[in-house]
KOLKE-211981 format. One record per residue (C-alpha): residue number from 1; residue in one letter; x negated, y, z negated. Coordinates in nm, 2 decimals, decimal comma. Layout:
+-----+---------+--------+--------+--------+
: num : residuo :     c1 :     c2 :     c3 :
+-----+---------+--------+--------+--------+
: NUM :       A :      X :      Y :      Z :
...
+-----+---------+--------+--------+--------+
# end
This chain:
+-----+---------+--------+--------+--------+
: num : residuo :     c1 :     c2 :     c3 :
+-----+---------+--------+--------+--------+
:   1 :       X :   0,00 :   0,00 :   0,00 :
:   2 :       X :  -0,13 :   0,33 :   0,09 :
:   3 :       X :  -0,04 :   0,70 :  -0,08 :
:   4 :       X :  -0,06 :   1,04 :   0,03 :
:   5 :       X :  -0,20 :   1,30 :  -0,16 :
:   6 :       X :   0,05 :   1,56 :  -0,20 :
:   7 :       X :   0,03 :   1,85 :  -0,42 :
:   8 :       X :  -0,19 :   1,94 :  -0,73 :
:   9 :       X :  -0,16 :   1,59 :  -0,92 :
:  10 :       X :  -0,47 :   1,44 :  -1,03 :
:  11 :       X :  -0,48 :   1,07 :  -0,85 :
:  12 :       X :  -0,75 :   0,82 :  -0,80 :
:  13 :       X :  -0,83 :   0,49 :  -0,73 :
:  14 :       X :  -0,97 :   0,17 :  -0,85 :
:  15 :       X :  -1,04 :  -0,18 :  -0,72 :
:  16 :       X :  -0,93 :  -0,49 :  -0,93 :
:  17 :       X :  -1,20 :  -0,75 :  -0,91 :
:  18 :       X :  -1,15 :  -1,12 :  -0,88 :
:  19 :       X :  -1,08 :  -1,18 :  -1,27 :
:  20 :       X :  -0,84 :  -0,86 :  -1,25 :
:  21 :       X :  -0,98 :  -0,62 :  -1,38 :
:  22 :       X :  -1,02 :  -0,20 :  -1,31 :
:  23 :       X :  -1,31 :   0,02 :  -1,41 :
:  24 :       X :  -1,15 :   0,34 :  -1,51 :
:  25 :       X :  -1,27 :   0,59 :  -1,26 :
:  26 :       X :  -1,53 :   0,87 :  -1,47 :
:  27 :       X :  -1,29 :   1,16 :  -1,38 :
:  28 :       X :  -1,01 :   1,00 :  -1,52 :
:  29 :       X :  -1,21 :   0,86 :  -1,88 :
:  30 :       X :  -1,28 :   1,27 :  -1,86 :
:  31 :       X :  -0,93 :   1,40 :  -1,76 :
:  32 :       X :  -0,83 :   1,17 :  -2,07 :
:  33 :       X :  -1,14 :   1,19 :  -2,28 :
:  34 :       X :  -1,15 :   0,82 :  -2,36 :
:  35 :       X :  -1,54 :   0,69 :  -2,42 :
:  36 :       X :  -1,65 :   0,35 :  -2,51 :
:  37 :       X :  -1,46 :   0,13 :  -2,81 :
:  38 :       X :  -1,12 :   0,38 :  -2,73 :
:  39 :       X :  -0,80 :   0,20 :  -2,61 :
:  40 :       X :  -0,55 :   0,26 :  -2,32 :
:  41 :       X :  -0,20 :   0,18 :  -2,32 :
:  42 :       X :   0,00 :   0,08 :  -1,98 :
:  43 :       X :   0,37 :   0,20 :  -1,97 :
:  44 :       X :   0,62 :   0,17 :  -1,75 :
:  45 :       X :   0,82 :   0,45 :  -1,61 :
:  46 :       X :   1,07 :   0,43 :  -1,32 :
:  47 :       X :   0,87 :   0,16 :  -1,20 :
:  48 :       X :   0,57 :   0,28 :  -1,19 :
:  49 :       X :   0,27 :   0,21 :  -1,45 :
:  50 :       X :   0,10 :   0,52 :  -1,68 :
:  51 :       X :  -0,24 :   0,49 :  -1,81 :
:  52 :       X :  -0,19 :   0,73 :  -2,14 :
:  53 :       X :  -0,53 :   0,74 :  -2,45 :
:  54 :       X :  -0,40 :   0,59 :  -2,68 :
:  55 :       X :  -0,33 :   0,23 :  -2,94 :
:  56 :       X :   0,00 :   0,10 :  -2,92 :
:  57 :       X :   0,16 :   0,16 :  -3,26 :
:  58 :       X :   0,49 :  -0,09 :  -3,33 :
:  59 :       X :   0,80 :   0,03 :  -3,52 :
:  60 :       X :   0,85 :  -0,25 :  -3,70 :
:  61 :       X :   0,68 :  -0,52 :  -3,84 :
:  62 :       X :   0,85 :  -0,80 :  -3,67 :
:  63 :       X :   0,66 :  -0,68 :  -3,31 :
:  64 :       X :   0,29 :  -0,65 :  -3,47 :
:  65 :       X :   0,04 :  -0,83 :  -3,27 :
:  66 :       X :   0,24 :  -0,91 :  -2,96 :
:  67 :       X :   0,16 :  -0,81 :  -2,65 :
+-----+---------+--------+--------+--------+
# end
């Protein structure tokens, strides 16, 4: 799938590698300020996927450790 850039939004663009996984691109660990040892959450939003700083916190006990 291909995308146009349109407008002032910051995009980029990684590869996922044969075990599935991304590098975060150095602009975007910048943009975000996240450094080595920091996490990244992945949430879904009218179907698409946002990358936000961040540890998932649950609300209740009953969801700790699942993921």
């Amino acid at each position: 799938m291909q995308y146009r850039c349109m407008g002032s939004h910051f995009i980029s663009e990684a590869k996922v590698s044969g075990r599935g996984q991304i590098a975060i691109p150095k602009a975007v660990k910048e943009r975000l300020g996240i450094t080595e040892g920091d996490y990244v959450v992945f949430i879904e939003s009218d179907g698409d996927i946002v990358i936000r700083a961040g540890k998932l916190v649950w609300e209740n006990s009953e969801n700790e450790g699942k993921r």
